[in-house]
N, C-alpha and C positions, 0 to 999 in steps of 0.2 A: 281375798286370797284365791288364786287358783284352786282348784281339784288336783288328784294325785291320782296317777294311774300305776296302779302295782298287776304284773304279768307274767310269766312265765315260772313261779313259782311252782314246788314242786306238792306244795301243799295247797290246795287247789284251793281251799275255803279262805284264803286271804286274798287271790286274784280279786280285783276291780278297782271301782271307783270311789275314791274317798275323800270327802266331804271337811271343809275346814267345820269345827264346832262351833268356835269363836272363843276353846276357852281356852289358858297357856299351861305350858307344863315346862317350868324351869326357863320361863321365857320364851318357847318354843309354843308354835302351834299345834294342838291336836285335832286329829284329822281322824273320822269314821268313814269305814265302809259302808257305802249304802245297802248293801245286802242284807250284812250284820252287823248292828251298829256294839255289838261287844268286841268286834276287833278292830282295832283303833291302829293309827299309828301314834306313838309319842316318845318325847324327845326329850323325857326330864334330865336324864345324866347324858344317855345317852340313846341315841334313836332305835325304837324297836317296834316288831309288829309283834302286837299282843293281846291274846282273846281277854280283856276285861273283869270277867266274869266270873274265871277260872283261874287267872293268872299264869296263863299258856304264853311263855314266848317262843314262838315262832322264829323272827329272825332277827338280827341287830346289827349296828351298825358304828363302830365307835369314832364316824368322822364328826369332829365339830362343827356342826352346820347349821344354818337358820332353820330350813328347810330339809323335808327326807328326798326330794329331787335329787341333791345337791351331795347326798353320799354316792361316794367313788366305788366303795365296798361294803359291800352286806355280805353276812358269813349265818349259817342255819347254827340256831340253838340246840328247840325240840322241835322243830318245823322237820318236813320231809327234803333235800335236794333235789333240782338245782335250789340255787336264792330266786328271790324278785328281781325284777326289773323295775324301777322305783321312778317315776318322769313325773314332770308336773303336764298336766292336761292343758292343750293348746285349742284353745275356740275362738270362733269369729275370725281364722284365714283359710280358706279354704286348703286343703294336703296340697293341690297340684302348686300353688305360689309358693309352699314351702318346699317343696322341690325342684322348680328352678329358681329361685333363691337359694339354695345348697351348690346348685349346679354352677351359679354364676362364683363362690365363694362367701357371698352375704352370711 
């Protein structure tokens, strides 16, 4: 599985890079922050970024999707404003072919 890249968050300690674990949650994969591996994403009802440890949800998501890339919308629980920006991480193309590939329509 790709990595998930979470950014622009208004709650700063959930920005980064996160890690499939390999383990499921309601069928869904769970994904950790490499920073802090207590904030997770997961996706058992419904997708949410949540400290683990504490039971702190952050933010959530209530599209049904495989993947948290793949929500349209994230809405703040007890996290701070704006949301994440939720992408799955692209490796192995370099940025400039993915922009004229955008550029050509691809």
């Amino acid at each position: 599985m790709a990595n998930i890249i979470v950014s622009g968050a208004g709650s700063s300690e959930v920005n980064g890079t996160y890690v499939d674990t390999g383990e499921l949650s309601g069928n869904r994969p769970v994904y950790e922050n490499n920073a802090n591996s207590d904030i997770q994403l997961d996706g058992l009802m419904i997708w949410v970024i949540v400290n683990v440890s504490t039971g702190f949800v952050y933010y959530f998501s209530n599209d049904n999707v495989a993947t948290p890339d793949l929500c349209t919308t994230w809405e703040v629980y007890d996290g701070e404003p704006p949301v994440p920006t939720v992408t799955k991480e692209v490796t192995g193309i370099p940025k400039h072919f993915l922009y004229y590939a955008r550029m050509r329509g691809n």
